[in-house]
Structures are given as C-alpha cells and as structure tokens.
C-alpha positions in Angstrom: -15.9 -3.4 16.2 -16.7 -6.9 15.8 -17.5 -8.2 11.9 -20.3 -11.6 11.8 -19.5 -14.4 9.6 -21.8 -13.5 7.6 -20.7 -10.2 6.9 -17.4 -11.9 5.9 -19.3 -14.6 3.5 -21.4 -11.6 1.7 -17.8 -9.8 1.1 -16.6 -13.2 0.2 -19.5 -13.4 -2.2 -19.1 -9.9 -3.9 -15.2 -11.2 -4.7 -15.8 -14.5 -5.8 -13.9 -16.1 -3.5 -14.4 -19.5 -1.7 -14.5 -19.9 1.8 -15.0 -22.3 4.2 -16.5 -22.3 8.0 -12.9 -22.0 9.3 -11.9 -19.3 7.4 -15.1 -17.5 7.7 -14.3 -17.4 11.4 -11.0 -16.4 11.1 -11.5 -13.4 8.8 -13.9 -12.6 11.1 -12.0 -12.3 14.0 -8.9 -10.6 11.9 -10.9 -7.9 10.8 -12.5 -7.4 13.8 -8.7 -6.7 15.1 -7.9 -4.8 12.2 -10.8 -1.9 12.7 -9.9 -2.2 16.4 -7.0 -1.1 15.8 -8.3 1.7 13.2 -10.9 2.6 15.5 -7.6 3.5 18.6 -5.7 5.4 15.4 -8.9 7.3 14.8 -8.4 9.0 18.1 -5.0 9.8 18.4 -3.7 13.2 17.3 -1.0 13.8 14.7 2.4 15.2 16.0 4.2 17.7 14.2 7.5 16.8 15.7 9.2 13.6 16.1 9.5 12.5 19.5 13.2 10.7 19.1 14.4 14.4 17.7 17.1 15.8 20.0 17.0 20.1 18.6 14.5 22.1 19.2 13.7 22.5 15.0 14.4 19.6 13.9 14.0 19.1 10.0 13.3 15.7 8.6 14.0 16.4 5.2 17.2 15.9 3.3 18.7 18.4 0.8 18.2 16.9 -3.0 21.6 15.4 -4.7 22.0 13.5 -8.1 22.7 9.8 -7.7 24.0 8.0 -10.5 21.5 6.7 -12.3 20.7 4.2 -16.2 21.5 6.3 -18.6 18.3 6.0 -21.2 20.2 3.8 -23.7 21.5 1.3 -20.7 17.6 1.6 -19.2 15.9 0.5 -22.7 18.9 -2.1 -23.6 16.3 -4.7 -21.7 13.3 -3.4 -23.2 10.9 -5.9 -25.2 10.1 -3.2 -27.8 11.8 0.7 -27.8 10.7 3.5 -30.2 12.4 7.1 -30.4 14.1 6.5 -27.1 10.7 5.2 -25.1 9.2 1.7 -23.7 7.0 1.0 -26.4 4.3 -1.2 -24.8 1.2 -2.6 -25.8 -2.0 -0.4 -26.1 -4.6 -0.9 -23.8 -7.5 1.4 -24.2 -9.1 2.7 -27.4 
C-alpha cells in the first residue's frame, strides 16, 4: 500500500507538525513499508503452539511466586506528598 505526500502533509497538518519536502518523502515511503508489512501480518494465521517447543503440551506459563518487593513505607519514603499510606498527587479532573 503506497501513502502520497500529500496524504502525509494532511496528517502532518491534523498534528501540527512541520515538515519539509524531504521528510514528506520519507514518511511516505516508511509508511508505505510499515502497512506492507501489516498488510503480510493480516494474512498469516495465529499458532496455538510455539514452534521452538520440544513436548507435545507444552505450557508457556509459569506457576505464580512472591518476589520481594517495597514494602509500602520504603515505596512512599520518595513520595512528593503521602496521605494515610497513598501517593497523594495532584487532582486533575473536577
């Protein structure tokens, strides 16, 4: 799928950034590579099983153990502002 240079100036455009005739020409042809690529990915199908697995049932997932981890004290010790044991941040939505 190839993307014109003007299709890359009107995205530029919506973002407000600026571009020049070099760039425009070289987004162009990196995301005309880039939905190549998609476009291949589009038509491949998923596997269920990895490929380097030796068994037969082979199960990617590990079983859950506790690492050692901050305790909450050591985690808010750094902490700009703490209040009944929480990050107490700045609010940013009414």
């Amino acid at each position: 799928m190839n993307i014109s240079n003007e299709e890359v100036e009107h995205v530029a455009t919506l973002a407000r950034l600026g571009i020049d005739e070099t760039e425009k020409e070289l987004f162009s042809l990196q995301l005309s590579q880039i939905l190549t690529s998609f476009d291949t990915l589009k038509h491949l199908e998923p596997q269920t099983q990895s490929s380097l697995c030796s068994g037969s049932m082979y199960e990617p997932f590990r079983e859950d153990e506790i690492v050692p981890s901050l305790s909450r004290d050591q985690a808010l010790l750094n902490a700009p502002e703490a209040e009944a044991g929480h990050f107490q941040v700045p609010k940013i939505m009414d």
